[in-house]
C-alpha positions in Angstrom: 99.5 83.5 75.8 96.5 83.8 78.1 96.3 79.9 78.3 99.4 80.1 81.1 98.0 81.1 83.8 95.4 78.4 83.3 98.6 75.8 82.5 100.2 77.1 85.9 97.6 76.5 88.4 97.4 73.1 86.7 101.0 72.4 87.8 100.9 74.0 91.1 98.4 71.0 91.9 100.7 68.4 90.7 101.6 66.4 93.7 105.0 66.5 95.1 107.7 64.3 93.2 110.4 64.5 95.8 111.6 67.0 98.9 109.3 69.3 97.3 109.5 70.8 100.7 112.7 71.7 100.3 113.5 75.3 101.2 116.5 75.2 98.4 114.1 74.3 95.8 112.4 77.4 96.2 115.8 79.1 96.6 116.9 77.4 93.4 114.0 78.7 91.6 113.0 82.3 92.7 116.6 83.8 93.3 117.9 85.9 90.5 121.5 85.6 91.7 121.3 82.2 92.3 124.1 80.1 89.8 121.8 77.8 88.0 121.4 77.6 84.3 117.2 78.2 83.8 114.9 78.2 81.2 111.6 80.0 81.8 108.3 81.4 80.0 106.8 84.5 81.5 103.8 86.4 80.3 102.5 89.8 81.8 98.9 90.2 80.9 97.1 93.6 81.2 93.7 93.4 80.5 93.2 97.4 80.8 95.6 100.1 80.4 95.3 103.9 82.1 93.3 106.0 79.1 92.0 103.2 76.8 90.2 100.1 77.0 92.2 98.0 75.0 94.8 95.3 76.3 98.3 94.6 76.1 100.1 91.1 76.4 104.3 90.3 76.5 105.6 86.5 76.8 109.1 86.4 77.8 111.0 83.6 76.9 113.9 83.9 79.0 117.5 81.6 79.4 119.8 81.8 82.0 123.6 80.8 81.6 126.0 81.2 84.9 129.7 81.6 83.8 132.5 80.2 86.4 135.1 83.0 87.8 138.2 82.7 85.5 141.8 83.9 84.9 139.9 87.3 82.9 137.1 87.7 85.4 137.5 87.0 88.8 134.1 86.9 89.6 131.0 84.5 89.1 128.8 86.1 86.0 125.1 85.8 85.7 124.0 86.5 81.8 120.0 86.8 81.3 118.1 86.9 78.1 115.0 87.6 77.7 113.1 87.0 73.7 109.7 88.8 74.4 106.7 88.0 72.0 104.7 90.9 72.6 100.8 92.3 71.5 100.0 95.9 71.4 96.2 97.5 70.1 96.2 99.2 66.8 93.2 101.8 65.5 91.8 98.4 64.1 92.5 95.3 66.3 96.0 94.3 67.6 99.7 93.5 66.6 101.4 90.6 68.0 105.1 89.8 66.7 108.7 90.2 67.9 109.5 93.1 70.6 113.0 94.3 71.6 115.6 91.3 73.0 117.5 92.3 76.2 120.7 90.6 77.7 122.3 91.4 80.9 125.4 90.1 82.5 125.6 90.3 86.3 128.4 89.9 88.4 128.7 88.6 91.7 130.5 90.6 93.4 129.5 89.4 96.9 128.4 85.6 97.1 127.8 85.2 101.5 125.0 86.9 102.9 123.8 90.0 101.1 124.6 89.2 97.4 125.2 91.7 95.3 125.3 91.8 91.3 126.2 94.6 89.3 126.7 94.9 85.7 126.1 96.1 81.8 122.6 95.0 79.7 121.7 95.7 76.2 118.4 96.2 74.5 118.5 95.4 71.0 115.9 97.3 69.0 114.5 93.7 67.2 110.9 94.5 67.1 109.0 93.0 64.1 107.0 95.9 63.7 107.5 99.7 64.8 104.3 99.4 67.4 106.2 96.1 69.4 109.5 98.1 70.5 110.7 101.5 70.9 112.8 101.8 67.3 116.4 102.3 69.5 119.4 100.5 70.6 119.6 101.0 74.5 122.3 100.2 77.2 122.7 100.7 80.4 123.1 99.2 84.1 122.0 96.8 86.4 122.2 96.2 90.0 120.7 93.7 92.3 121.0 92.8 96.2 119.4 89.8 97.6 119.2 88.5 101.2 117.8 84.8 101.7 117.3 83.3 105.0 115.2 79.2 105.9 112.1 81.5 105.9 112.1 84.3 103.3 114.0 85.8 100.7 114.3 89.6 99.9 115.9 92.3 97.8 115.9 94.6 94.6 116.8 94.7 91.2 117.6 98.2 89.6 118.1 98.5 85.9 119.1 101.9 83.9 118.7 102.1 80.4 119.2 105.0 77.9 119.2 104.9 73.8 122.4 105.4 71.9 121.5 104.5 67.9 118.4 103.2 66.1 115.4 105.5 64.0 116.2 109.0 63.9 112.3 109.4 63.8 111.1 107.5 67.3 111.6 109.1 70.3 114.4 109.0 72.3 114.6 106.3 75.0 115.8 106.7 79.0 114.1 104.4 81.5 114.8 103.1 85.1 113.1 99.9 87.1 113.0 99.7 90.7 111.6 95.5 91.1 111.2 94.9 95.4 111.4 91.3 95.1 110.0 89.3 98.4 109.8 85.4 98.4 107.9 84.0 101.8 109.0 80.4 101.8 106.0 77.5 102.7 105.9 73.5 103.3 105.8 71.6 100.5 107.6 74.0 98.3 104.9 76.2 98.1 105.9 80.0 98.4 104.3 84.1 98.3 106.0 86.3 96.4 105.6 90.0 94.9 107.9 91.5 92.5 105.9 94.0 90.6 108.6 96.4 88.5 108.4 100.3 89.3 109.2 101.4 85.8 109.8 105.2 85.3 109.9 107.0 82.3 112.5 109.8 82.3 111.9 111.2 79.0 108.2 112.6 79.9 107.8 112.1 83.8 105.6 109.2 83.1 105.8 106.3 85.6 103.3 103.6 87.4 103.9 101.3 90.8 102.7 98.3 90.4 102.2 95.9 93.8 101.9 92.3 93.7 100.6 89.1 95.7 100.4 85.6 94.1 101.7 82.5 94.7 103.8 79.3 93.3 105.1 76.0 93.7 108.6 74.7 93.5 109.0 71.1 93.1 112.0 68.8 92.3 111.4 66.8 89.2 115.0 64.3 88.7 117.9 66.4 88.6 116.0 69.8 87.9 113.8 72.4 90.1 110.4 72.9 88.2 108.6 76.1 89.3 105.2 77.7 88.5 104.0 81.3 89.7 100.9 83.6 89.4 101.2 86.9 90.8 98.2 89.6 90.2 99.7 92.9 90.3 97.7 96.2 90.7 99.3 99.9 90.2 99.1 101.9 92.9 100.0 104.9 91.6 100.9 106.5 88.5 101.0 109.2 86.1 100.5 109.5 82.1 98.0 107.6 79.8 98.7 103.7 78.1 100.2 102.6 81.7 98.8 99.1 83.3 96.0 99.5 85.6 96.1 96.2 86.4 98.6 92.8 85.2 98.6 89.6 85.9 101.7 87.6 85.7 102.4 84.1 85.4 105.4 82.4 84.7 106.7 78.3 84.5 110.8 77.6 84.7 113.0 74.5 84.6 116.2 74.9 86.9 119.0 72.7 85.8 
């Protein structure tokens, strides 16, 4: 979906519909923890990976359901899935079909101030073909702490993930993210942002850091948040062959 970044800066120019200055408006539409049902499209683009010239491309289609505390959990909850369409090269041209689904359910623990989220996810091995996903069932742990003042907001998600079932022949699985997420809040509802994920490989050592700067627009659109995002992202270090040397992500939601 390389059209989206083109699609996005069309929308960033849109002019404002109403309070588009609006520092919740941003709030509303960058902050993982904050309790909104979403709906969003996301595509990381790497146009050259570490060892090869070829490309990569993943379009996340992701929903966004908030659950109220209740008499069997006491706490908010947060769930997040994420349907990725993803493209990988192949000894003759590419494959482009159905990757591995993922669902996590966060939390709240801690709503005032520092938020903090902690709980299970799932990756589902649902690839369409063997190249698109990693052949295993995975679980594992997330954790995230954000801090949001008028001006900025900051903070970290952390995910763990490690297979359990799936092809006896594909590798084992065991990865961990580290995602520094920092949202510098503009007039207008314009915003910075960087939120490249640190993604580490604990099977083989491999691992690249990836540091972002881009930019988006929040604006309100009737009862709803509309927000659209680019954010280059280059690896700053890394180690191991078919790793991003450089992405660039884009990404339109719809806050309800």
């Amino acid at each position: 979906m390389r059209t989206l970044p083109g699609v996005i800066g069309l929308l960033m120019l849109l002019p404002a519909i109403s309070q588009a200055d609006e520092p919740d408006a941003i709030e509303k539409a960058t902050n993982p923890l904050h309790l909104s049902t979403s709906v969003a499209v996301q595509d990381y683009y790497t146009p050259e990976l570490y060892g090869s010239d070829r490309h990569t491309n993943d379009t996340l289609f992701r929903a966004t359901v908030p659950v109220a505390a209740n008499d069997w959990v006491p706490v908010p909850q947060i769930l997040r899935m994420t349907v990725p369409l993803a493209t990988r090269p192949q000894p003759q041209g590419y494959s482009t079909g159905l990757g591995d689904i993922n669902l996590f359910d966060i939390f709240l623990l801690k709503q005032d101030g520092v938020r903090i989220g902690v709980g299970p996810l799932i990756t589902a091995s649902t690839a369409s073909e063997d190249e698109l996903g990693s052949g295993k069932w995975q679980a594992g742990l997330s954790a995230i702490v954000m801090k949001s003042t008028p001006q900025w907001m900051a903070g970290t998600l952390v995910q763990w993930q490690k297979s359990f079932a799936g092809d006896d022949a594909r590798r084992d699985v065991e990865t961990a993210t580290f995602q520094p997420i920092v949202i510098y809040k503009l007039p207008q509802g314009w915003y910075l942002r960087t939120s490249g994920i640190w993604s580490f490989n604990r099977e083989n050592d491999d691992y690249y850091i990836p540091v972002g700067l881009g930019g988006g627009r929040a604006w309100k659109m009737g009862g709803n948040v509309v927000s659209a995002f680019i954010e280059p992202q280059w690896t700053v270090a890394h180690q191991g062959d078919g790793v991003p040397k450089f992405t660039l992500f884009a990404g339109v939601s719809i806050v309800m």
